[in-house]
C-alpha positions as CSV (number, residue, x, y, z in Angstrom):
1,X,34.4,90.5,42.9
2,X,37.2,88.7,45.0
3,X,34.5,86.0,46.5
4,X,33.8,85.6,43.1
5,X,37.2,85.2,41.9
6,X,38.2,82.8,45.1
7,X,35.4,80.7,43.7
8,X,36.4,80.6,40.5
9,X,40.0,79.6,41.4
10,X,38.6,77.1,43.5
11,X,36.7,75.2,40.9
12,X,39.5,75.7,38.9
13,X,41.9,73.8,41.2
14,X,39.1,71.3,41.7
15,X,39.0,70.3,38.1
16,X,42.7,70.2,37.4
17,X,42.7,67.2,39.8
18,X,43.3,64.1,36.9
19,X,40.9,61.9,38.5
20,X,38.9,60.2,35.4
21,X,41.2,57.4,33.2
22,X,41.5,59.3,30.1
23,X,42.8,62.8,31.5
24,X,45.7,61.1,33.0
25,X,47.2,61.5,30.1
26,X,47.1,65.2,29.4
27,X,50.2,65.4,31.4
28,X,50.8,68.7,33.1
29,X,48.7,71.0,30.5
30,X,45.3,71.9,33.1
31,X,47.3,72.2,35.9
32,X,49.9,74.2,34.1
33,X,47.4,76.4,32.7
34,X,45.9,76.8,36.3
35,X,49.1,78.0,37.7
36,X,49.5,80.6,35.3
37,X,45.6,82.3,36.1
38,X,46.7,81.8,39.7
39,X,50.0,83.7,38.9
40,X,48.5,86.9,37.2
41,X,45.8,86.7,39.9
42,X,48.6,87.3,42.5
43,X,50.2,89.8,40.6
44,X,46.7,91.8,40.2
45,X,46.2,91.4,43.8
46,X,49.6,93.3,44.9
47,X,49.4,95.4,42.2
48,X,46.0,96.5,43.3
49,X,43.6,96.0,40.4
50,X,42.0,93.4,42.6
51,X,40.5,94.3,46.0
52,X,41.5,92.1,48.6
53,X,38.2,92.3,50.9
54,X,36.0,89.4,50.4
């Protein structure tokens, strides 16, 4: 589940990278949103709901 999850984050960082001439303009919204998964991702991790072994 954690490879998984890495992944997933991954792809998510990946694609909050403004790169195409329209979604400059969203302004901080996907990378914002982004943050926040990455935040309660952390927080499961030392809270323990997450294993940390890949």
């Amino acid at each position: 589940m954690g490879l998984l999850l890495l992944i997933v984050l991954i792809l998510l960082l990946i694609g909050g990278v403004p790169t195409w001439p329209y979604s400059r303009n969203w302004g901080y919204g996907p990378s914002g949103a982004i943050a926040v998964v990455l935040i309660v991702v952390i927080v499961l991790l030392l809270m323990g709901y997450i294993p940390r072994t890949f």
